[in-house]
N, C-alpha and C positions, 0 to 999 in steps of 0.2 A: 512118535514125536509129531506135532502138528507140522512142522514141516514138510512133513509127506505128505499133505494133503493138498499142498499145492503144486498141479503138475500141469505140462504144458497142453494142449491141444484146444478142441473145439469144446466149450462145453456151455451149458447153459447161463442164463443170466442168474437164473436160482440159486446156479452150482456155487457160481462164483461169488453169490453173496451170502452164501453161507460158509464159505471158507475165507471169506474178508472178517466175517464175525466172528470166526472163532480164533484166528488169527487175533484182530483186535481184543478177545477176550484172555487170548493169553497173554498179549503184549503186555493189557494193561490191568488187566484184573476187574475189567467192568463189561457189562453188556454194553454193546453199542445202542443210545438210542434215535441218534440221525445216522443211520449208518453211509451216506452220501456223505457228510464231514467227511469219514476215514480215508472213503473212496478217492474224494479231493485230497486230501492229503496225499495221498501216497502217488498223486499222480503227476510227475515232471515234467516240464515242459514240452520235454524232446518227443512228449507223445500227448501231449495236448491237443484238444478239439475246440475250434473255435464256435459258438453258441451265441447269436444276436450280438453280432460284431464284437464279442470278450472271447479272447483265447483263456479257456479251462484249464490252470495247473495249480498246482499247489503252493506258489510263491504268495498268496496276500494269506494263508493262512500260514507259511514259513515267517511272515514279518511278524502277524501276530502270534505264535509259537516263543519267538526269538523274548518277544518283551515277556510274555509271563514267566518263562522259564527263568528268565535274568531275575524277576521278581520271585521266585517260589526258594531261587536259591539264594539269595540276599537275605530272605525270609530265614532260610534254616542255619546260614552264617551267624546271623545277626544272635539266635537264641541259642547255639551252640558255643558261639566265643563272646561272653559279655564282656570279656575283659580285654579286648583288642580294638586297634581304634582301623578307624574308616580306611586307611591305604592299604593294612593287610588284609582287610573283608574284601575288598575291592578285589587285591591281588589274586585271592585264591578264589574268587568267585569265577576272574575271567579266563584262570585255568583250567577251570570246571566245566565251562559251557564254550571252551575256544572248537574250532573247526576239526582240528585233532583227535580230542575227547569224545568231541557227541558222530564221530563218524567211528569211534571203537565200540562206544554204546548202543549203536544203531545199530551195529554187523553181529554185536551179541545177542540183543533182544531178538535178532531174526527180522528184521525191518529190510532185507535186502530180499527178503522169498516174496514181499507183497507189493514194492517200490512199481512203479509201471513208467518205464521207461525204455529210452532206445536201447536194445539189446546188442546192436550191429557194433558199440561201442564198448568193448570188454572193460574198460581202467571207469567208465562213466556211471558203473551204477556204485561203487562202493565210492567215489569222489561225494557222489550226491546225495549220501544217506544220511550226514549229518543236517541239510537243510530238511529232508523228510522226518526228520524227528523232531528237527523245530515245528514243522508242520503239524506232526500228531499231534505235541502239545497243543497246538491252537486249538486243533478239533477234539480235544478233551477238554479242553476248555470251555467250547460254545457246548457241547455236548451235554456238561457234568458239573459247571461253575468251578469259582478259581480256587472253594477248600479241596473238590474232589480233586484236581488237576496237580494240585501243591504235593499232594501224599501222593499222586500217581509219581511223580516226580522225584520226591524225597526216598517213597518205598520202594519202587521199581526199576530206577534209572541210578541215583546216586550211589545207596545205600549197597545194593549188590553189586555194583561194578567200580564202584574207584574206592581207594583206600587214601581217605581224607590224612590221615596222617604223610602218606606219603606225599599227596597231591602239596601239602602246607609245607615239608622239608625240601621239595625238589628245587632248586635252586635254578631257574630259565633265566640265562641272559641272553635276551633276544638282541643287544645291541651286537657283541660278540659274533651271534652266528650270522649277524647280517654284512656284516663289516667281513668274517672268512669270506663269504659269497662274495661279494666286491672284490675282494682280492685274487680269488677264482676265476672270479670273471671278467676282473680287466675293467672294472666299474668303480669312480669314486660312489664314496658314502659317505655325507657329511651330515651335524643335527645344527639344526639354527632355535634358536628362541625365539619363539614369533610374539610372545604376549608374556608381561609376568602381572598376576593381579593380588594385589592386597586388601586383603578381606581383614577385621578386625585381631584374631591372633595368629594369621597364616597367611603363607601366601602360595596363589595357584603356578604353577609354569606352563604355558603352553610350547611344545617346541614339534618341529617339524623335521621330515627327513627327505634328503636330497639324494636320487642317485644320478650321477653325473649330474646336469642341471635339470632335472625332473622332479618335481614336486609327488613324494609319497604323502605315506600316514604322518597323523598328526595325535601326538598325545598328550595328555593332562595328569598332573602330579603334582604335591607338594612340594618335591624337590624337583632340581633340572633331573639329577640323575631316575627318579622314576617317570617324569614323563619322557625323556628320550626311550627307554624301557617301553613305557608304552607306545609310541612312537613304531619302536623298531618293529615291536611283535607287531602290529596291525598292516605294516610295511612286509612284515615275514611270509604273515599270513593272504597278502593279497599277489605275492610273488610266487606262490608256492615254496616256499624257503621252507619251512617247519613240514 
């Protein structure tokens, strides 16, 4: 298994860019052809080298990652459910690409044997493997353009590891598990509506969530009840809750 081919010690700059490639060749089922993209990618802050006063990690291609991926799978919702309207594409999209998901996806594909990070932190590499997957995508993306990067996506990430029917039945009330935490914790938790806009047959909600008098996430929804929903998940997710 190519995982055995990456092992620890001193070894050349050759060695190790030929087991970056063939790693990225299994991940992704392409040749690498900037194989310094990958290298960037996989490389986290906590072991960043700073280069003409810019610290070298892989966070501005995690930002660009984060937006294609959002687009590749919008993309495969959009032609899989013709007959569903825009809150459920929305909803199962952002179950698909939440912080969760793509750190089960990352640990699967084997993205944790190439990740280049601080070692001295055992819980820190599998935390940060789902922003290193957003990252890959970026650099398959500048790599390969956005039809190659769409099916890396669709065939090698989605397709064999989540079971879409399940992901579209699972029923996440994020308000629920934020509000048990609260109460665990000894913390109010309250959702205010900060904006309601009407558009010609709808109307948006914006509402916000409060722990004690702290201002969290803030979410967007046709009804109050799915933007509090969103609301809470992005509040879940920036607490560690989920």
């Amino acid at each position: 298994m190519w995982r055995r081919l990456i092992k620890t010690g001193t070894e050349s700059s050759k060695q190790k860019d030929r087991k970056l490639s063939v790693a990225v060749r299994t991940i992704t089922g392409l040749s690498p052809g900037n194989l310094e993209l990958y290298r960037l990618a996989t490389l986290h802050s906590s072991k960043g080298t700073e280069v003409n006063g810019f610290r070298q990690n892989n966070e501005r291609l995690e930002y660009l990652g984060d937006a294609i991926l959002g687009a590749a799978v919008a993309d495969f919702l959009f032609k899989k459910f013709p007959f569903r309207d825009e809150g459920f594409l929305t909803e199962i999209r952002s179950r698909i690409v939440n912080r969760e998901s793509l750190n089960q996806i990352a640990f699967k594909i084997g993205l944790d044997v190439i990740v280049d990070c601080d070692t001295r932190n055992g819980s820190l590499q599998r935390v940060i493997l789902g922003n290193a997957l957003e990252a890959l995508v970026g650099a398959v993306y500048l790599d390969k353009g956005y039809l190659v990067t769409r099916k890396f996506v669709i065939d090698k990430l989605i397709q064999p590891y989540l079971n879409l029917e399940t992901v579209v039945q699972a029923e996440s009330n994020f308000k629920s598990k934020l509000i048990e935490w609260g109460q665990k914790e000894g913390r109010g938790i309250r959702f205010e509506v900060l904006d309601v806009r009407q558009g010609r047959n709808k109307r948006e909600f914006n509402c916000q969530v409060f722990v004690g008098e702290e201002a969290q996430g803030t979410g967007f929804g046709l009804s109050k009840k799915k933007a509090e929903q969103d609301a809470a998940q992005k509040t879940c997710l920036a607490l560690g809750i989920l």
